[in-house]
C-alpha positions in Angstrom: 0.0 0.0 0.0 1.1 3.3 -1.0 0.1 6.4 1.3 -0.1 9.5 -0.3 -0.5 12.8 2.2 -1.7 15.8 1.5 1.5 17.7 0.7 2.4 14.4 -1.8 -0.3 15.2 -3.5 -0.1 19.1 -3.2 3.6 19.2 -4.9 2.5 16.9 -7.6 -0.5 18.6 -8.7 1.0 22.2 -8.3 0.7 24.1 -11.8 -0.6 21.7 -13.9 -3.8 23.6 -14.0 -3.7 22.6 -17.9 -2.7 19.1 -17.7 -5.3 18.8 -14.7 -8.4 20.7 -17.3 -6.8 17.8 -20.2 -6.8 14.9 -18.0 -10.6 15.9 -16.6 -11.8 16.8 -20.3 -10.6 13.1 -21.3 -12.7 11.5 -18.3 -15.4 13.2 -19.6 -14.9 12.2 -22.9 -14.4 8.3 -22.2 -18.0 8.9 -19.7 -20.0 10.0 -22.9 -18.6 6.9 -24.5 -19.5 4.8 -22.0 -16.6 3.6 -21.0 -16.5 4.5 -17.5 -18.4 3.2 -14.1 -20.2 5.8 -12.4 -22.6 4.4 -9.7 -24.7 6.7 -7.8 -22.8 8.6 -5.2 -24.1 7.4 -1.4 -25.0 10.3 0.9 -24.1 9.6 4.8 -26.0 11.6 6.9 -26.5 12.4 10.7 -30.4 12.8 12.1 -28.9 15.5 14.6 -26.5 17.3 12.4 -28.7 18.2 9.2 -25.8 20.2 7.7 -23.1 17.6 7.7 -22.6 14.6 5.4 -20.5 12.2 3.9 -20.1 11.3 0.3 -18.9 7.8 -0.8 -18.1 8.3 -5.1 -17.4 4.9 -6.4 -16.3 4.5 -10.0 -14.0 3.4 -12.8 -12.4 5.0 -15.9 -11.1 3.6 -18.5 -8.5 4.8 -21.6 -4.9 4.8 -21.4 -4.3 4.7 -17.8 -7.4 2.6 -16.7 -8.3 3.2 -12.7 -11.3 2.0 -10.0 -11.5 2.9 -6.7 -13.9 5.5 -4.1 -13.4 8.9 -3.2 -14.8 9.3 0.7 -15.6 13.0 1.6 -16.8 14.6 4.0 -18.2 17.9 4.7 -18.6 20.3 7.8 -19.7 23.7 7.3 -18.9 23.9 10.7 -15.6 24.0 10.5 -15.1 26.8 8.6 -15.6 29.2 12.0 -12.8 27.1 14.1 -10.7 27.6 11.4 -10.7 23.9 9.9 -11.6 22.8 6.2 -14.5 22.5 5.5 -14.0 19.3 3.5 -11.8 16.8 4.4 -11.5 13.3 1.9 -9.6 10.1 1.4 -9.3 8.1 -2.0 -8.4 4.5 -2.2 -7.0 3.0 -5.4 -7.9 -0.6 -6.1 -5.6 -2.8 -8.5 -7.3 -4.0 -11.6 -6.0 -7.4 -11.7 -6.3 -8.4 -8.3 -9.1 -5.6 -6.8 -6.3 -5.4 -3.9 -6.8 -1.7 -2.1 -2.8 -0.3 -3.5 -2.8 3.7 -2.6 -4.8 5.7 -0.5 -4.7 9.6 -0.9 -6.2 12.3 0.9 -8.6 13.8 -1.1 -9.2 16.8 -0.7 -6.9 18.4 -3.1 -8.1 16.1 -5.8 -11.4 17.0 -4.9 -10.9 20.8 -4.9 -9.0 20.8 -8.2 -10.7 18.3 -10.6 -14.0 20.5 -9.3 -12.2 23.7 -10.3 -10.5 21.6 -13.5 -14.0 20.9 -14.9 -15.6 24.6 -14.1 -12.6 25.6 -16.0 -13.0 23.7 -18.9 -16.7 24.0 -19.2 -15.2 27.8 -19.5 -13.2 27.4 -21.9 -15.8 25.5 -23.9 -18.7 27.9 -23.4 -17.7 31.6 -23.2 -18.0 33.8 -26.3 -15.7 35.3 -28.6 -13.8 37.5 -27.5 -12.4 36.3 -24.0 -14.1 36.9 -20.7 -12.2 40.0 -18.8 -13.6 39.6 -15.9 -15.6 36.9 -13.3 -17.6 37.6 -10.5 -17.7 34.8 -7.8 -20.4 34.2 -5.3 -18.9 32.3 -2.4 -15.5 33.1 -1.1 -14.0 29.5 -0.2 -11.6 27.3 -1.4 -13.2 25.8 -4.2 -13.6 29.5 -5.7 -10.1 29.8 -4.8 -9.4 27.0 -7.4 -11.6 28.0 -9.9 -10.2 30.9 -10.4 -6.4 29.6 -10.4 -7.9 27.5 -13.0 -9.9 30.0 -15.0 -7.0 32.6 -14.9 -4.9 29.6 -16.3 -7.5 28.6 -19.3 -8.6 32.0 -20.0 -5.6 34.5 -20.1 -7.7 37.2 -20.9 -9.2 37.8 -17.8 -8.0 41.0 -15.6 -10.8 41.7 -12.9 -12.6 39.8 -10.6 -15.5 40.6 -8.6 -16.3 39.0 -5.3 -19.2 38.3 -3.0 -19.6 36.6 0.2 -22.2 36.5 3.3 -19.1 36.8 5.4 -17.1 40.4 4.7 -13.9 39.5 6.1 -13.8 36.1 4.4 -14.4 38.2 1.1 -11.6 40.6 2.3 -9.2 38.1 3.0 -9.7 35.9 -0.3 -9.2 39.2 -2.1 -5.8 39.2 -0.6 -5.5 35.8 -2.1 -6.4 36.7 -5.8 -3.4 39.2 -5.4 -1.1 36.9 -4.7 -2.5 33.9 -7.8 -2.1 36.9 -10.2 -0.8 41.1 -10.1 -2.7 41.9 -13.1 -6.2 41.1 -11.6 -8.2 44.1 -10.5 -10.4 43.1 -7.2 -14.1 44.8 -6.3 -15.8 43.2 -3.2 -19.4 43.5 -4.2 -22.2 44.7 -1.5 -24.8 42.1 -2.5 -25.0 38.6 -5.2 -26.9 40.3 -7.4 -24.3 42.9 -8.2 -21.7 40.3 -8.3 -23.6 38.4 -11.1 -24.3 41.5 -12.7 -20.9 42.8 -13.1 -19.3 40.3 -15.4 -20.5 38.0 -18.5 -18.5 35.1 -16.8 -19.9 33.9 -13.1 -18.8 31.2 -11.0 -21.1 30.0 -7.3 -19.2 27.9 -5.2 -21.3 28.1 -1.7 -22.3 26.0 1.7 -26.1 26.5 0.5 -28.2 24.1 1.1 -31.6 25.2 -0.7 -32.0 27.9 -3.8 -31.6 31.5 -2.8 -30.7 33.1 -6.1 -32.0 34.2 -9.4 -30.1 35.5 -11.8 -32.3 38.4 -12.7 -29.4 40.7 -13.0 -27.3 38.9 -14.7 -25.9 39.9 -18.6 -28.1 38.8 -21.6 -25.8 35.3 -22.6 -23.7 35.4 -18.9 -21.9 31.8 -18.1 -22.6 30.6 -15.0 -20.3 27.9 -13.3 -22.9 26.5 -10.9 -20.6 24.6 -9.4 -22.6 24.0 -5.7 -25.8 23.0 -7.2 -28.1 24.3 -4.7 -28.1 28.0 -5.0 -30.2 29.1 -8.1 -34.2 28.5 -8.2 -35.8 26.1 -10.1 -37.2 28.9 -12.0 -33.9 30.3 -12.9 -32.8 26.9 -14.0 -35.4 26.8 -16.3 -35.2 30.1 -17.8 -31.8 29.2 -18.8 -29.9 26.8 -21.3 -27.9 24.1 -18.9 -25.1 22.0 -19.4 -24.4 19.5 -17.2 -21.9 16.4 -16.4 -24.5 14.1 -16.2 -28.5 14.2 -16.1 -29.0 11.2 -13.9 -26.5 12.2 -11.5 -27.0 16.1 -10.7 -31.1 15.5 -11.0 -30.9 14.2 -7.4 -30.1 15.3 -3.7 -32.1 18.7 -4.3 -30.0 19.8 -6.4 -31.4 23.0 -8.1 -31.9 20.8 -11.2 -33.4 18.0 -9.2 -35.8 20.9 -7.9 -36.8 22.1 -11.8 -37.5 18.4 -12.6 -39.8 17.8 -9.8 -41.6 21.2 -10.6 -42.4 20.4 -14.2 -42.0 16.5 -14.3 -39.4 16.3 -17.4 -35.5 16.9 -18.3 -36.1 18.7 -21.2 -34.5 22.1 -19.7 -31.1 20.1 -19.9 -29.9 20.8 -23.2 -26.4 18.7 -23.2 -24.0 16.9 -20.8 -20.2 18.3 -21.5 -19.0 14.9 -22.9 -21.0 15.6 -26.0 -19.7 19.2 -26.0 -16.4 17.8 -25.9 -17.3 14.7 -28.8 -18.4 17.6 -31.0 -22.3 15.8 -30.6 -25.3 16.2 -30.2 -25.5 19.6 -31.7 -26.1 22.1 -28.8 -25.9 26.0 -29.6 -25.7 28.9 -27.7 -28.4 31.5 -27.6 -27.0 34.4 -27.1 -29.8 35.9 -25.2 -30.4 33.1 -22.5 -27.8 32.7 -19.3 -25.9 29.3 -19.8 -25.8 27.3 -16.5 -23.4 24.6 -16.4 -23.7 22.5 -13.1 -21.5 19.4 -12.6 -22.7 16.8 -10.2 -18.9 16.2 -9.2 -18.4 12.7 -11.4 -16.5 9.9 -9.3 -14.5 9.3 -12.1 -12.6 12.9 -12.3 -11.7 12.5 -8.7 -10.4 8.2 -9.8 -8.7 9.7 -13.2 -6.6 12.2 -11.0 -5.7 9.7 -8.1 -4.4 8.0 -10.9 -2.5 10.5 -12.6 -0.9 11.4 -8.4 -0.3 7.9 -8.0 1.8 6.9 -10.9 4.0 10.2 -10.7 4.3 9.6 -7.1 5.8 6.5 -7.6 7.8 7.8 -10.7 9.1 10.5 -7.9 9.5 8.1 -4.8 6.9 10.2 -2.7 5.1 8.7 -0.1 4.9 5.7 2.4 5.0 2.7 1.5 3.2 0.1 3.8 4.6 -3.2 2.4 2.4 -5.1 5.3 -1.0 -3.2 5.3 -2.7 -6.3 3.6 -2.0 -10.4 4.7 0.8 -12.0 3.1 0.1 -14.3 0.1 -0.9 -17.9 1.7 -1.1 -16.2 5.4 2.8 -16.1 6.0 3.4 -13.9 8.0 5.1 -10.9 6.8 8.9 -10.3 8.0 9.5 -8.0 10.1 
């Protein structure tokens, strides 16, 4: 067994914000193929602690580098006001010739930058000519913090970013933050969501909520939003827009905001293409360039499988990690030497 920690996979995955938006475009590529396993994620949650859950994200990819095994994450808004993460996850990596459990990561790196990799590329894909110059983002965490390391490295033409959050000194001191990913970005807190999403053609919501609290009313004719935590816009908003998703039967469940839409009306016909196709050059989906584009990614257990991959190979190419030669029994129950 190979143990990865979190500063493993931190030095590995540092700028390769392109080679992570490649590696996460294939994955969704081989998924529209159907050559990937992507069961239902499993939801863990506490009767007395409605906020918190855990998230079990089975899956296998195949390709050139084929890979099975379960991301296991947790989240705890919580934590955020003792000054912990609020997500905290572990992968494991099974062999595909014996199913024997071989690495196990933490997570939450992975998690953060494959969720930021495929807002990124859903960017890249979906934005008009010319380039975005600016983004707004609603929600001032670390997965925003990601997203826009990745957007500033897929979209070069961005200069200013715009920034809301329901805390003011979380949105002060991730403004810091964007100064120090990039000195040509121009930072404006704004004093309310709905002048965030106004203020740019390019948004991006990455927050704790747990049930819809915002339309987007305000936003440009043709803005791209990056709805990347699923639960913020109203089903009437989803509806009213084009949407793009990673895949239909995963993000319509969980109340989701789409999962909401689809109860309201009783069909999927608001989704109008999953990114694979997009990708695949299928299915023939258009922009209209007076509708808001939503694109909201259920989080695919794949992506988070294709990048433990991608750690785990180089970290063995590098000789990072702990190696725990006696983690499982020893072939015919000899006992291992010690």
């Amino acid at each position: 067994m190979l143990i990865l920690r979190h500063d493993d996979v931190q030095q590995i995955l540092a700028e390769r914000e392109l080679a992570l938006i490649e590696l996460v475009g294939e994955a969704y590529r081989l998924h529209d193929e159907g050559a990937t396993t992507v069961p239902h994620s499993i939801f863990l949650r506490f009767p007395d602690q409605p906020r918190n859950r855990i998230i079990g994200l089975p899956a296998y990819v195949g390709g050139k580098s084929p890979a099975a095994g379960m991301k296991w994450i947790a989240s705890w808004p919580g934590n955020i006001s003792a000054g912990l993460a609020r997500a905290s996850a572990s992968i494991v990596i099974n062999d595909l010739d014996t199913g024997q459990p071989t690495a196990l990561l933490e997570g939450s790196v992975i998690s953060a930058k494959r969720t930021a990799a495929s807002a990124a590329l859903a960017a890249r894909l979906l934005v008009r000519e010319p380039g975005p110059g600016g983004v707004s983002l609603v929600g001032c965490g670390v997965i925003n913090l990601e997203v826009l390391r990745f957007l500033l490295a897929a979209l070069p033409t961005l200069t200013e970013v715009t920034l809301f959050d329901s805390d003011c000194a979380r949105a002060a001191a991730f403004a810091r933050q964007c100064a120090d990913l990039s000195p040509r970005l121009h930072v404006t807190l704004a004093a309310d969501a709905g002048r965030a999403v106004a203020a740019h053609d390019l948004v991006s919501i990455a927050t704790t909520a747990a049930e819809p609290h915002l339309d987007l009313g305000p936003a440009r004719p043709g803005t791209l939003v990056l709805h990347v935590s699923l639960r913020d816009l109203t089903p009437a908003t989803i509806l009213a827009s084009q949407n793009v998703v990673d895949d239909a039967d995963h993000v319509c469940r969980e109340r989701t905001s789409l999962h909401l839409a689809e109860q309201q009306v009783g069909h999927r016909d608001f989704i109008d293409a999953p990114i694979g196709q997009l990708l695949r050059g299928t299915g023939g989906f258009r922009r209209d360039p007076g509708r808001t584009v939503v694109f909201s990614p259920f989080g695919l257990g794949a992506l988070d499988i294709a990048l433990a991959e991608f750690v785990r190979a180089a970290a063995v190419e590098r000789g990072l990690g702990i190696r725990v030669d006696d983690f499982l029994p020893a072939p015919g129950g000899t006992p291992h030497p010690r």
